[in-house]
C-alpha positions as CSV (number, residue, x, y, z in Angstrom):
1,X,154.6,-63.3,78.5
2,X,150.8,-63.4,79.9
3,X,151.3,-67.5,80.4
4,X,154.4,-66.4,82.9
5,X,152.8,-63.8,84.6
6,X,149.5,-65.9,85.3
7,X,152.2,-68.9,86.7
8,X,153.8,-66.1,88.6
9,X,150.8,-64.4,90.2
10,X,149.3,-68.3,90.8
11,X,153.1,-69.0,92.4
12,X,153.0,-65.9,94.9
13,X,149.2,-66.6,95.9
14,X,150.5,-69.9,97.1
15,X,153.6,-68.5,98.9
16,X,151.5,-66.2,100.4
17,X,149.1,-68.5,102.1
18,X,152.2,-71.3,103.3
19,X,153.7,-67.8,104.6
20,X,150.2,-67.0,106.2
21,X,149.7,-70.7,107.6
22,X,153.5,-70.8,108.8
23,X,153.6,-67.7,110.9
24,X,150.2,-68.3,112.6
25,X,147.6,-68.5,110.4
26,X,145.1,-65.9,112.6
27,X,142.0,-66.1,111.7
28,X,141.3,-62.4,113.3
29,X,143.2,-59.5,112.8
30,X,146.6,-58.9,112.8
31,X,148.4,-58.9,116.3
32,X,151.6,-57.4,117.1
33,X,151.6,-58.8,121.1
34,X,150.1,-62.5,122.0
35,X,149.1,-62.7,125.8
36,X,149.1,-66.2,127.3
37,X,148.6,-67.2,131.2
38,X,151.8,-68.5,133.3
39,X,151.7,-69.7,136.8
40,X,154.6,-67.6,138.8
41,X,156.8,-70.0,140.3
42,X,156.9,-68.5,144.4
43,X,153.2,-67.2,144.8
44,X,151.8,-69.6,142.1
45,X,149.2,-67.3,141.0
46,X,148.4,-67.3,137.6
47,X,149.0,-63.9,135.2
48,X,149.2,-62.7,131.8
49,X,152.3,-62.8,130.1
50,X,152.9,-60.4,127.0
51,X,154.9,-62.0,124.2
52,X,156.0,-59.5,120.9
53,X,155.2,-61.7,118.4
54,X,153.9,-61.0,114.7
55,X,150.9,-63.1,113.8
56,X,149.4,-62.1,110.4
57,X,145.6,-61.5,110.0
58,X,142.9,-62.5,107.7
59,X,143.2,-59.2,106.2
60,X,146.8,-59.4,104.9
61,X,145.9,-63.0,103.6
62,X,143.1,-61.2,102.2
63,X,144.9,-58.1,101.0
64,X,148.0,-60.3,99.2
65,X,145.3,-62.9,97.8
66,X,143.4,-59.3,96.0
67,X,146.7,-58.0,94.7
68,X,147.4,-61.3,92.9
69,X,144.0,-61.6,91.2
70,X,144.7,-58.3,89.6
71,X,147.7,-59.0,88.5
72,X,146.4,-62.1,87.0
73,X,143.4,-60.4,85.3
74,X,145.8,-57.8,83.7
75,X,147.8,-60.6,82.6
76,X,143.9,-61.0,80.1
77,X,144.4,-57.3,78.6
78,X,145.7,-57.0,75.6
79,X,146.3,-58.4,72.5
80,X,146.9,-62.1,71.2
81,X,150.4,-62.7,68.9
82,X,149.9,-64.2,66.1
């Protein structure tokens, strides 16, 4: 049982970061809203343009990564079978 939760907690550390990398991989904090700069086609002045997007944080990475290292050091308490 310990041997499958330590593969399990190792499994979901890894998901987490591909997740992490695929939706962004944001090196700050967590954004909701990503501004980027677009030329307007009739005055051609540049603006800012406000996209909804999700990009995760460091911190989640951070927070997921934490919650799988306890799980694998409770996976060490208790007692050996014989």
């Amino acid at each position: 049982m310990k041997l499958w939760l330590r593969i399990l907690c190792l499994d979901l550390a890894a998901m987490g970061i591909v997740l992490w990398l695929v939706l962004g991989a944001n090196r700050g904090w967590t954004k909701t809203s990503v501004t980027h700069w677009q030329r307007d086609p009739v005055t051609e002045i540049d603006g800012p343009v406000i996209e909804k997007r999700f990009v995760p944080g460091i911190e989640l990475l951070a927070a997921w990564l934490a919650a799988n290292a306890v799980l694998f050091g409770v996976s060490f308490l208790g007692r050996n079978k014989p």
